[in-house]
C-alpha positions as CSV (number, residue, x, y, z in Angstrom):
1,X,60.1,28.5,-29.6
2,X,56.3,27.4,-30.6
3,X,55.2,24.0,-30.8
4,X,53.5,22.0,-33.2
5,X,49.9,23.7,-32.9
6,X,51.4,27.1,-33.1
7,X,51.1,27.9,-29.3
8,X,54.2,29.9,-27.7
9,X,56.3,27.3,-25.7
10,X,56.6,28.7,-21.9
11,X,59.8,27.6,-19.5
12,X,58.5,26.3,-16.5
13,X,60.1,29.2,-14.6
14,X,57.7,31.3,-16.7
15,X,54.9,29.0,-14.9
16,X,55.9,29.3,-11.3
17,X,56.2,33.4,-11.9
18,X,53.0,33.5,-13.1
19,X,51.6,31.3,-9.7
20,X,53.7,33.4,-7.2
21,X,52.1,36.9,-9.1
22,X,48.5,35.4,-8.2
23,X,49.2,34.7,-5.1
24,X,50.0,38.7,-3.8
25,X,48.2,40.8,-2.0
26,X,46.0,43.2,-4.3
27,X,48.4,46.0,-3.3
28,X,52.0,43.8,-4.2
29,X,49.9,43.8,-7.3
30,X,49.5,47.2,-7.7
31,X,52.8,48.5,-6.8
32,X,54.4,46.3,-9.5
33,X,51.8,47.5,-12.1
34,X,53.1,51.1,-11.2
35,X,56.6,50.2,-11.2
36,X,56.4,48.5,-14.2
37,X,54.5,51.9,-15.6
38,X,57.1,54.1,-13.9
39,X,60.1,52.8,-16.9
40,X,58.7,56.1,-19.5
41,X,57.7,59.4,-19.0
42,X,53.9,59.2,-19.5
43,X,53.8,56.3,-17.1
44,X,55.3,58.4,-14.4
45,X,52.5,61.0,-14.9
46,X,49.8,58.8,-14.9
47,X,51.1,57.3,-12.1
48,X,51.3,60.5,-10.3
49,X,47.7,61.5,-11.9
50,X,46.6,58.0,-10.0
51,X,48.0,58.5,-6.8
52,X,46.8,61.7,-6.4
53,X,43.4,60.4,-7.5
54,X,43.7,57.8,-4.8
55,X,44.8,59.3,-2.1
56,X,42.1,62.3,-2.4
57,X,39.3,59.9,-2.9
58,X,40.8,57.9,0.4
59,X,41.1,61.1,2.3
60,X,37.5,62.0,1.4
61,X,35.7,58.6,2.1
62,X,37.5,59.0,5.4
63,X,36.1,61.9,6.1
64,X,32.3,60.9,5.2
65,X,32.8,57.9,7.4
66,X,34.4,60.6,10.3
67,X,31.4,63.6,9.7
68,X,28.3,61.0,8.9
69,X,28.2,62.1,5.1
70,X,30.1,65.2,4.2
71,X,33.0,64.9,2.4
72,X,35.7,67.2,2.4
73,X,34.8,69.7,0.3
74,X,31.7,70.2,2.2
75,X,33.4,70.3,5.3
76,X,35.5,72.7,4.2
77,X,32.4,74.9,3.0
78,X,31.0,73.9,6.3
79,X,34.2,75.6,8.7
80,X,33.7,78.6,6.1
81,X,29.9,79.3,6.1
82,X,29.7,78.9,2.2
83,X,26.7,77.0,1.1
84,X,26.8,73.1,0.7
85,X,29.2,72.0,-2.5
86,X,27.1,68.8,-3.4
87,X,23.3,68.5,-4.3
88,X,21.2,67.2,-2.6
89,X,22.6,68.7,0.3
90,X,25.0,66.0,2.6
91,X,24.9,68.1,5.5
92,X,21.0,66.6,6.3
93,X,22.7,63.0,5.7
94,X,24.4,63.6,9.3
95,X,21.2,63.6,11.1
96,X,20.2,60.5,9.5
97,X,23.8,58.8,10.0
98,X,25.2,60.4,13.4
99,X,23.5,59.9,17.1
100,X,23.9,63.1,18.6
101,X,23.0,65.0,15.5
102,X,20.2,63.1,14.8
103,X,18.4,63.9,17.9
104,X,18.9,67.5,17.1
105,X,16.6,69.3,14.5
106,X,18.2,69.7,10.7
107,X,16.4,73.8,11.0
108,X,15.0,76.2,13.7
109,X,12.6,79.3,12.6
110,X,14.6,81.9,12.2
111,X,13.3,84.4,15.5
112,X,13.7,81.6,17.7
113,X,16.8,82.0,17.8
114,X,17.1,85.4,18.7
115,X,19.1,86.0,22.1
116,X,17.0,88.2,23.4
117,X,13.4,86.0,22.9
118,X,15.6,82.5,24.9
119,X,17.9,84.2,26.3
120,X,19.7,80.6,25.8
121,X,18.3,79.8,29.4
122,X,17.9,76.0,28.3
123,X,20.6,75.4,26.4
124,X,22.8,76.8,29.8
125,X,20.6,74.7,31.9
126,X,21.6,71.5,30.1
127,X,25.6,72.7,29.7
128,X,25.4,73.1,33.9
129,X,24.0,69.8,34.2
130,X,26.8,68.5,31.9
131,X,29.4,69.9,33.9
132,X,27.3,68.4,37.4
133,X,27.9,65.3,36.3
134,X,31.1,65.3,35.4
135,X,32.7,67.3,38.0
136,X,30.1,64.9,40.6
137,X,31.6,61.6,38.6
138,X,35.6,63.2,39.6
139,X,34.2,64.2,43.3
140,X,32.6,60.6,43.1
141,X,36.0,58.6,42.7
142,X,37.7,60.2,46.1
143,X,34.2,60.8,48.1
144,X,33.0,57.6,51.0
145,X,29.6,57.9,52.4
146,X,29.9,56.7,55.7
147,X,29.5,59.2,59.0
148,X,32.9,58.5,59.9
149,X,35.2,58.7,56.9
150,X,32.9,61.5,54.9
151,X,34.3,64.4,56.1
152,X,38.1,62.9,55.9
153,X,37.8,62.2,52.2
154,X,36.5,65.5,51.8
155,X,39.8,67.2,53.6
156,X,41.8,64.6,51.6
157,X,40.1,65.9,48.3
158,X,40.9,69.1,49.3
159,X,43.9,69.0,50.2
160,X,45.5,65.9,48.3
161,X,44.1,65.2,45.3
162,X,45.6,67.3,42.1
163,X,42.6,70.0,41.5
164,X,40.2,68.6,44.2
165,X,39.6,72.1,45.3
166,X,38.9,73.4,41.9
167,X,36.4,70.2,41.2
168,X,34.3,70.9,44.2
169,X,34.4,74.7,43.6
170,X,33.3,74.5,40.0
171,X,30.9,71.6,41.6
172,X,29.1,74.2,43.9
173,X,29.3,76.9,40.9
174,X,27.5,74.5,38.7
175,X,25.3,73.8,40.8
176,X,23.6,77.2,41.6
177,X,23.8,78.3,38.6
178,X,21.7,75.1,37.4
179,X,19.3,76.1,39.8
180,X,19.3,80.0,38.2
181,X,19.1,78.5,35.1
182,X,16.5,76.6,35.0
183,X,14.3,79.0,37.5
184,X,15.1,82.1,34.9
185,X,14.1,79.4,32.0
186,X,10.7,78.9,34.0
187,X,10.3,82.2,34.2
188,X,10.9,83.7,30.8
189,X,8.4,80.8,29.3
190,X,6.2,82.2,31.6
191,X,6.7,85.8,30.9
192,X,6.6,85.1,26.7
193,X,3.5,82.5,27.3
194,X,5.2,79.8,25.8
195,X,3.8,77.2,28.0
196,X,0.5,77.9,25.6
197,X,-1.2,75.1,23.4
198,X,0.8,72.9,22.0
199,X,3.4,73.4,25.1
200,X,1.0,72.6,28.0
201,X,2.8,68.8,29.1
202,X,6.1,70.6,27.9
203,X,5.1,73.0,31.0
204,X,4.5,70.0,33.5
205,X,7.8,68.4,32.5
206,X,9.7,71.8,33.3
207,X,8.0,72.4,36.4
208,X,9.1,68.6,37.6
209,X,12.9,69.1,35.9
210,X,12.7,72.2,38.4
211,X,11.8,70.2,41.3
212,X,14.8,68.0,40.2
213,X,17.1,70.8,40.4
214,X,16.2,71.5,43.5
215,X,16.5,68.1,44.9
216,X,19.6,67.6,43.0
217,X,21.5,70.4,44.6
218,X,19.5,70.2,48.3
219,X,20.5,66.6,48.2
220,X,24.2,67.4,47.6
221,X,24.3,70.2,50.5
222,X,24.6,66.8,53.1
223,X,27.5,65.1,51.8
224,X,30.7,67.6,52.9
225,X,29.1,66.5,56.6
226,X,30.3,69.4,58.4
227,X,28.1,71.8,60.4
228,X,27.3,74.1,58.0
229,X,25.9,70.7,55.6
230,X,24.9,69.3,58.7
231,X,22.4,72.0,60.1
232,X,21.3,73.2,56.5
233,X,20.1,70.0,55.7
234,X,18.4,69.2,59.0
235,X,16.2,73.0,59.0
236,X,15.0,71.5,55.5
237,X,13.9,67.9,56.8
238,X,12.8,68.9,59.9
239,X,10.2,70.9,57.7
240,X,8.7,67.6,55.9
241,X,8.7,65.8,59.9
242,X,5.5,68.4,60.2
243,X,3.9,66.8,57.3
244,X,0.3,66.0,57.9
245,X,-1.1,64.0,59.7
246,X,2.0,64.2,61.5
247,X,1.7,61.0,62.7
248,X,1.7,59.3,59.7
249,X,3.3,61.6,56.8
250,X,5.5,62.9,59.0
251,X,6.6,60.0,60.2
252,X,7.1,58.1,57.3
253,X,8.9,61.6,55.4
254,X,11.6,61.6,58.9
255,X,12.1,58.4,58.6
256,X,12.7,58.0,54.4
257,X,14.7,61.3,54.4
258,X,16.7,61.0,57.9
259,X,16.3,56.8,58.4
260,X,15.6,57.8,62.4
261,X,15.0,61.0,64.6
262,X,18.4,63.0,63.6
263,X,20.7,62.2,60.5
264,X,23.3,60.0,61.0
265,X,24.8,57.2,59.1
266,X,21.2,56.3,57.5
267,X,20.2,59.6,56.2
268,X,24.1,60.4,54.8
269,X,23.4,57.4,53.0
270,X,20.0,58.1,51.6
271,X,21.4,61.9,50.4
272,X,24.1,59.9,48.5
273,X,21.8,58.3,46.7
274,X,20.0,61.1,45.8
275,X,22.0,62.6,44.9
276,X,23.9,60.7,42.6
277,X,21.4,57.8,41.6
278,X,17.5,58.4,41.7
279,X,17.8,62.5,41.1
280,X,20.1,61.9,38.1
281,X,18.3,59.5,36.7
282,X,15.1,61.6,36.9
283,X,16.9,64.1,35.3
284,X,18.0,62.3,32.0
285,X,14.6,60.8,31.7
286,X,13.1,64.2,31.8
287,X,15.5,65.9,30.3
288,X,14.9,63.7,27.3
289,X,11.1,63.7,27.1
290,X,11.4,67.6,27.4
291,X,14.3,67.9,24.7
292,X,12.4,65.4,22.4
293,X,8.8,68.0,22.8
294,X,10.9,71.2,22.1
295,X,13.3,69.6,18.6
296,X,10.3,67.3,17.5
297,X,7.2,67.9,18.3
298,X,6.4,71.6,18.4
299,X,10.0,73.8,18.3
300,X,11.0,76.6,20.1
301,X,8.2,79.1,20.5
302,X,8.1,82.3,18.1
303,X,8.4,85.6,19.3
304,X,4.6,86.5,20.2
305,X,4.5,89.7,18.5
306,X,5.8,88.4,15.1
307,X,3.8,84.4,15.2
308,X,0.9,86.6,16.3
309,X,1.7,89.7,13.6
310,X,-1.6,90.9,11.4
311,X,1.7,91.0,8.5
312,X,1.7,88.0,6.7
313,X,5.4,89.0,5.5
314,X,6.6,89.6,9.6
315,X,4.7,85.9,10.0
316,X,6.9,84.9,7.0
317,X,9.8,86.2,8.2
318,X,9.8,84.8,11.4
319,X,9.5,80.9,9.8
320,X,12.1,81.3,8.1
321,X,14.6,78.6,8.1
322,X,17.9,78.2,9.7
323,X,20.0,75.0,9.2
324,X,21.5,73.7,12.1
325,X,24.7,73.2,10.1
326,X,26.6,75.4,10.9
327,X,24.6,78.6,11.9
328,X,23.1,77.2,15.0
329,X,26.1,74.5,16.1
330,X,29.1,77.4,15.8
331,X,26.7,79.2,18.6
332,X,26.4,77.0,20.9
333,X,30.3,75.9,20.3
334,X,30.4,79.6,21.5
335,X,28.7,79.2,24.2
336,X,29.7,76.2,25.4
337,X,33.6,77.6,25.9
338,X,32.3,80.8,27.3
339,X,30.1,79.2,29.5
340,X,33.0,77.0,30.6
341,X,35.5,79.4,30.2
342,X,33.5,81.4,32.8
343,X,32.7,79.0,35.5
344,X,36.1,77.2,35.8
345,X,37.5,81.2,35.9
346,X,34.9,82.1,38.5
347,X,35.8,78.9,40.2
348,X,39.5,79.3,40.6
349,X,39.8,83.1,41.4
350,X,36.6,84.1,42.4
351,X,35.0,81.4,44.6
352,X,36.0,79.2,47.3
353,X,33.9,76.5,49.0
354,X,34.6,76.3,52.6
355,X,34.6,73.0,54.6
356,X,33.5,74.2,57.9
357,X,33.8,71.8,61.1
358,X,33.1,68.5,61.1
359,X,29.2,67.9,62.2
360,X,28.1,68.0,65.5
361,X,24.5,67.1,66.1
362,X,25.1,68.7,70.0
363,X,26.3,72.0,68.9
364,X,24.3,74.4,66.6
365,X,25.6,77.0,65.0
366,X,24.3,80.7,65.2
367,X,21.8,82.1,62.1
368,X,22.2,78.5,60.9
369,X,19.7,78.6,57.6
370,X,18.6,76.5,55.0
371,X,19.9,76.9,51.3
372,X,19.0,80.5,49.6
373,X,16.4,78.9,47.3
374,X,14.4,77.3,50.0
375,X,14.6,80.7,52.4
376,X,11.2,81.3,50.9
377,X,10.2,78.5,52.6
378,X,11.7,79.2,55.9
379,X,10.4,83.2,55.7
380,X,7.1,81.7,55.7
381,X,7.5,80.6,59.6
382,X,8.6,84.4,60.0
383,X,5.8,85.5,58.3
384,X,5.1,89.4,59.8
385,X,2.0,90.0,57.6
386,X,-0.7,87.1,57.4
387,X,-0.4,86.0,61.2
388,X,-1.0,89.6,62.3
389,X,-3.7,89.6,59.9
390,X,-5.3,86.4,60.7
391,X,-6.1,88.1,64.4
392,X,-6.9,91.0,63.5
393,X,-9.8,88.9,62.1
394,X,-10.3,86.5,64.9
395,X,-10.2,89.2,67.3
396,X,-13.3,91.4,65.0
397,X,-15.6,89.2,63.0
398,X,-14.5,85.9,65.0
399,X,-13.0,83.7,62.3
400,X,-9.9,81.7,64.0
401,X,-7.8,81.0,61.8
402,X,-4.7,81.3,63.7
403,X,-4.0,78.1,64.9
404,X,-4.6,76.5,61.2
405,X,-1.9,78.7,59.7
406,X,0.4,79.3,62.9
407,X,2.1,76.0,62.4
408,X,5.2,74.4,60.7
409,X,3.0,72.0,58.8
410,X,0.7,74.8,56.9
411,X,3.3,77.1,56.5
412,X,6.5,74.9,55.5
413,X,4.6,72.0,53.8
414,X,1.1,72.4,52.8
415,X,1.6,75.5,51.2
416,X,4.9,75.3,49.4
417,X,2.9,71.9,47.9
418,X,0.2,74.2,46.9
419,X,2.5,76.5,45.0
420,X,4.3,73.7,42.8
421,X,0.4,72.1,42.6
422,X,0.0,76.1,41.1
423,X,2.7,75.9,38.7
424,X,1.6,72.5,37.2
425,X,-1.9,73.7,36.9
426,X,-0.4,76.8,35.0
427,X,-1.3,76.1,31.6
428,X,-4.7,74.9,32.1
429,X,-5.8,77.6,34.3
430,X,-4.3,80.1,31.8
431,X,-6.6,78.1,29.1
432,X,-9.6,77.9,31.1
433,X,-9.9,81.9,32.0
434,X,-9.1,82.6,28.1
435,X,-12.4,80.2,27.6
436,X,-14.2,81.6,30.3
437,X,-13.6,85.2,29.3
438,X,-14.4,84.7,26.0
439,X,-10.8,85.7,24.4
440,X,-8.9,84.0,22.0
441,X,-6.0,82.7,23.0
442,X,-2.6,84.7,22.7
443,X,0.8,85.3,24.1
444,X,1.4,88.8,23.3
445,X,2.2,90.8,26.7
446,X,-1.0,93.3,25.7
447,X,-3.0,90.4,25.9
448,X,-1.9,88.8,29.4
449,X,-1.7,91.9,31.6
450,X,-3.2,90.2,34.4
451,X,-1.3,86.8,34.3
452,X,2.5,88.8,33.6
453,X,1.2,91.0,36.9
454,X,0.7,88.0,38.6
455,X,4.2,86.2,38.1
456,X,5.7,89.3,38.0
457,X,4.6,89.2,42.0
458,X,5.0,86.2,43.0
459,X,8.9,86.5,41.8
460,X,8.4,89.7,44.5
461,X,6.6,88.0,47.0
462,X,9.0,85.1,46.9
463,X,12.3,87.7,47.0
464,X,10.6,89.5,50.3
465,X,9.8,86.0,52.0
466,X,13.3,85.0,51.2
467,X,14.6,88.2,53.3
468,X,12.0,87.2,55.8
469,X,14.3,83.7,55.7
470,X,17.3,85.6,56.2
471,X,19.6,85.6,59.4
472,X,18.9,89.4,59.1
473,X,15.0,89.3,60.0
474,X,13.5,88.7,63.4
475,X,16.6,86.9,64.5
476,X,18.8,88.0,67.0
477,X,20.9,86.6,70.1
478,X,22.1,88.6,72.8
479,X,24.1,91.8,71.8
480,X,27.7,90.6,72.5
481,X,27.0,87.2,71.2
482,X,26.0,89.3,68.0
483,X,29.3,91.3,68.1
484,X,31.0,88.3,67.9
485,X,28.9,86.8,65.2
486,X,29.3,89.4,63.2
487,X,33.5,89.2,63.3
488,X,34.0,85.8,64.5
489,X,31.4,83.4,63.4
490,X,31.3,79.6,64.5
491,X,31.2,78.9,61.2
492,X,30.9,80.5,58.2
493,X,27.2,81.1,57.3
494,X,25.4,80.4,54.2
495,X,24.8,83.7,51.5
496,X,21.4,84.2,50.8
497,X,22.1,85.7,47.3
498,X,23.5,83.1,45.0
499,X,27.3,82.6,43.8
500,X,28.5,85.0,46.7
501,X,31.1,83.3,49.0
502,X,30.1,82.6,52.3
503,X,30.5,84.6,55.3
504,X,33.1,83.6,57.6
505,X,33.5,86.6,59.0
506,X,35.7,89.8,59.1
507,X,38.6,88.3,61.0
508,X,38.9,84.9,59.0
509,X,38.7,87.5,56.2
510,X,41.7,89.0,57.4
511,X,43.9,85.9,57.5
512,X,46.7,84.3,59.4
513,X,49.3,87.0,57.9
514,X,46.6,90.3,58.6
515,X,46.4,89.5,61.9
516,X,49.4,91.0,63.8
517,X,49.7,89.7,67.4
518,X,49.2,92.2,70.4
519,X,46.3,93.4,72.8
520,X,44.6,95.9,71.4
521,X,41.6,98.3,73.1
522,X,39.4,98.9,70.5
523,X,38.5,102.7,72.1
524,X,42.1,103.7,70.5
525,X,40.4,102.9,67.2
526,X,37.6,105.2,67.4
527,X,39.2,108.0,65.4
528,X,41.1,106.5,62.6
529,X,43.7,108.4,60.4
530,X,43.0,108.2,56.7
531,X,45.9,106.0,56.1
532,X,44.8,103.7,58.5
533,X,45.4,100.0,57.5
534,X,42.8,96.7,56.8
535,X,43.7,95.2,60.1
536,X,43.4,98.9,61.5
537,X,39.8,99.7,60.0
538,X,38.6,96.2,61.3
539,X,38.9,97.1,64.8
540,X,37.8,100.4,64.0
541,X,34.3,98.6,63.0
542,X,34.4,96.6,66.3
543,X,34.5,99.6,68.5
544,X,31.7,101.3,66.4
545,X,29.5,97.2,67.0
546,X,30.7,98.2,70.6
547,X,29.6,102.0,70.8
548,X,26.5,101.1,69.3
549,X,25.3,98.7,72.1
550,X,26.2,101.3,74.4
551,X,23.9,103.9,73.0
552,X,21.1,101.3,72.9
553,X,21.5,100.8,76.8
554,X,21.5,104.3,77.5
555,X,19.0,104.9,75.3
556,X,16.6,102.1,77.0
557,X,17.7,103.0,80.4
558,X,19.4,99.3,80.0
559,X,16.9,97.3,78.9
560,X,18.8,96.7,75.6
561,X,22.1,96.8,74.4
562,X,25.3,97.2,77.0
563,X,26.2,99.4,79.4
564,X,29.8,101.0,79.7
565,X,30.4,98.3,77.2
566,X,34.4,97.9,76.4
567,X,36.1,96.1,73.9
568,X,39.7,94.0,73.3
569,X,40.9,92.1,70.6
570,X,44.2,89.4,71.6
571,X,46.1,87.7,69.4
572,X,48.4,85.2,70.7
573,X,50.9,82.8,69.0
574,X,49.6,80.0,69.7
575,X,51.7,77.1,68.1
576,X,53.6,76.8,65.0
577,X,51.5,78.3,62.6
578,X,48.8,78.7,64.5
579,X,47.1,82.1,66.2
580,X,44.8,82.5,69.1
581,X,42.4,85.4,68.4
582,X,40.4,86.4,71.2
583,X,37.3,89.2,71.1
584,X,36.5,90.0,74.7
585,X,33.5,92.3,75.2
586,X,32.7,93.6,78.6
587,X,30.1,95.5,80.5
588,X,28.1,96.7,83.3
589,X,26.2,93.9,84.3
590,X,22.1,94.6,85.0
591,X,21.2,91.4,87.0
592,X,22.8,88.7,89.0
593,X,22.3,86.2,85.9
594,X,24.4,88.3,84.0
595,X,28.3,88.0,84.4
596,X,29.3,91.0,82.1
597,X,31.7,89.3,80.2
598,X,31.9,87.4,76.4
599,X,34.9,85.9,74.9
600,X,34.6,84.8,71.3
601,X,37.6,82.7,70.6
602,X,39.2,81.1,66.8
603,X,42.4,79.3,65.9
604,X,43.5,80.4,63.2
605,X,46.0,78.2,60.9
606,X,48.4,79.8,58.4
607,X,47.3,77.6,55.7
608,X,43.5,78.6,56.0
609,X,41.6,80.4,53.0
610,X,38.6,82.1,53.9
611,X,39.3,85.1,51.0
């Protein structure tokens, strides 16, 4: 029907249609447009052509918003090391959109990435410190620092929480090999001369993230708060009591480390916050300044034979670029899982952290030392070379010397300062006797014969005062309290090599099922047959600890070892589950002080792991 002006007439039904359609949702819209399209054949394909159009260009917009600018095409190309699909290249629009790839460089020069020039010390350093902090976060949850409910939350974390054992394993894992790490890291920049102009404050904040590590795990050593924690950790403090002037440093170092004369609640408290507040957050901040030196500032450092190469096409060669998509990400994926891989494997079949008894402050235990990389430190107070040598000198030309160095203070403060002041000063010393010889500066090994020599020793020097530190070095109790050190000690003593368990001795060794219950006289075990057993060859190495004292007495007419010395070994059930082992040594006795008996004794629980 049309009205009088021509127009066609519309029903008002038509109208309300029309104001419902403008009132849906832009996809109501669009599904009617496609339904209506769907009624012939060509509709149906260019509805299908649409869709597909659609859905791809959803899917990839989703993916640029997921990756920081790739679509997926590119990361697609990306997963399969083809070359970027788009130009200009999207794979640099990630460090400009994403956080963590933007603080990471878009290249690296091709030969520092070579395995064998890094090592990847760094990169391991930082994935240890990674796994620190989250294992220490887990630990953090279950763990109470105060003196009388520390050591219970540590049993219940042991024993009650689902995989407490295997977070404090991997805990004590990660945290020596942080301290390898970042020592080997130290070392190699060393060795290469990478510390060298434009790396000198790069250097410094090294040397401080070392002295971090080492606070970071020293710190850490308190908080189990049984003796073997409790005794480490007081050798180490009582060293910074001697600070001079005693009376002031030392003083005010007892009382900021300990908070009194021995560690108690105060100083617990003060290591937990160490340990988990001020050396952490030391860590980051360095962390970062060093990170941000090394991917912004000046890179890794070449090789020095090919940055310092007379061939211009070696030079060129080693600046070549490397984009960090993918090349160098898929490598440290690969390390990553190795490196994780490895320690949790290490950690659950390899390496058990004890929990020794709970601390007694009355009661110290036998070859007690301080952590392995701080034996150094306690080797110097053994020191058998420069004493000696400082009276030879008093005694000729008159220069006493002696009672400088022959004390705590010289030996386990002053001069461990002086060798940290050293490796600060590294750089500059190394650039002032290049200016005073005359040379031009270079890295190249030819070059730096004198300076490699030098490290190359002190690493030496610092391995021999370490055995100096050892339990095994001018250290030793009477003969049977040694027997019974070596097979029963009080508790199980701290490695001095790195990642090795610790040793509780051959018969904890053994276990509660190894042990069979009897006397035995160790004399029957002199001789063994060659299919004698583990619990047979034990004793067997008990009667030769014995036989050995013996020929020492007769060999000093008694005035060492034991005479007619004779051993026993009991074993007793005790209770349910529990075993009395006994080592009784006896002897002829040489004075009136001497009663001619020891008795080493240990309960032994079937449920204890010392393996």
């Amino acid at each position: 029907m049309f009205q009088g002006n021509g127009n066609e007439r519309r029903s008002p039904l038509a109208g309300i249609a029309d104001a419902a359609y403008a009132r849906l949702p832009v996809g109501a819209k669009e599904g009617l447009r496609m339904l209506g399209a769907m009624r012939t054949r060509d509709g149906r394909a260019g509805v299908a052509k649409e869709t597909r159009e659609k859905s791809w260009k959803l899917a990839d917009d989703t993916m640029r918003a997921v990756s920081a600018g790739m679509g997926i095409a590119d990361v697609r190309a990306l997963f399969r090391g083809d070359p970027p699909v788009e130009k200009p290249n999207p794979r640099y629009k990630v460090f400009t959109n994403a956080f963590f790839a933007h603080i990471r460089p878009r290249y690296y020069e091709k030969s520092s990435t070579k395995f064998t020039h890094t090592f990847g010390l760094g990169f391991l350093s930082a994935l240890t410190f990674l796994i620190e902090s989250v294992t220490g976060i887990i630990l953090m949850v279950f763990y109470i620092p105060e003196q009388d409910k520390a050591y219970q939350s540590m049993v219940k974390i042991i024993a009650e929480v689902p995989f407490g054992q295997l977070m404090r394993d991997i805990h004590r894992v990660g945290a020596e090999l942080m301290v390898i790490f970042v020592a080997a890291h130290m070392l190699r920049v060393y060795l290469t001369g990478s510390y060298k102009h434009p790396r000198q404050f790069t250097w410094v904040t090294g040397v401080i993230l070392l002295i971090v590590t080492l606070g970071l795990s020293y710190s850490g050593y308190l908080l189990p708060w049984d003796q073997l924690a409790y005794w480490a950790v007081t050798i180490g403090t009582s060293m910074a009591k001697s600070a001079p002037p005693k009376e002031i440093m030392g003083y005010i170092s007892n009382l900021l480390l300990r908070g009194g004369d021995t560690i108690g609640q105060n100083g617990l408290l003060r290591f937990y916050l160490l340990h988990v507040i001020l050396f952490p957050v030391l860590a980051v901040i360095f962390i970062s300044v060093h990170y941000y030196r090394v991917s912004r500032l000046h890179g890794i450092s070449l090789p020095a034979s090919e940055e310092e190469s007379p061939d211009p096409a070696v030079r060129k060669a080693a600046k070549e670029r490397i984009d960090y998509l993918p090349e160098i990400l898929t490598k440290e994926l690969m390390w990553v899982a190795i490196g994780v891989f490895a320690i949790v494997a290490f950690s659950a079949f390899a390496f058990h952290a004890p929990l020794e008894h709970h601390s007694d402050p009355y009661r110290t235990p036998l070859h007690t030392t301080a952590p392995w990389y701080f034996l150094w430190i306690q080797g110097m107070l053994k020191d058998p070379w420069i004493l000696p040598m400082l009276r030879g000198l008093r005694d000729t030309i008159g220069i006493d010397l002696v009672q400088f160095y022959d004390s705590p203070a010289v030996q386990g403060v002053l001069l461990p300062t002086v060798v940290f002041i050293v490796l600060f000063a590294v750089p500059y010393i190394d650039e002032w006797w290049e200016k005073f010889r005359g040379q031009p500066s270079s890295r190249q090994g030819k070059n730096r014969k004198l300076g490699i020599a030098m490290g190359l020793g002190a690493v030496v020097l610092a391995s021999v005062f370490s055995y100096f530190g050892t339990p095994f070095f001018a250290v030793s109790a009477p003969p049977a309290v040694e027997i019974g050190q070596t097979f029963i000690p009080e508790e199980c003593v701290l490695p001095p090599i790195p990642l090795l368990l610790d040793d509780c001795g051959h018969v904890r060794r053994m276990g509660y099922d190894g042990l069979p219950t009897g006397t035995y006289d160790l004399k029957l075990f002199a001789n063994l047959s060659p299919d004698a057993d583990k619990f047979q060859r034990m004793l067997a190495q008990m009667q030769k600890a014995v036989e050995h004292e013996v020929t020492r007495a007769k060999e000093t007419s008694n005035k060492a070892g034991l005479a007619d010395a004779e051993g026993f070994f009991v074993v007793e059930d005790w209770q349910k589950d529990l075993k009395k082992i006994t080592l009784r040594v006896t002897w002829t006795p040489q004075s009136a002080a001497d009663s001619g008996v020891y008795e080493k004794i240990l309960y032994l629980h079937k449920d204890s792991t010392y393996e």
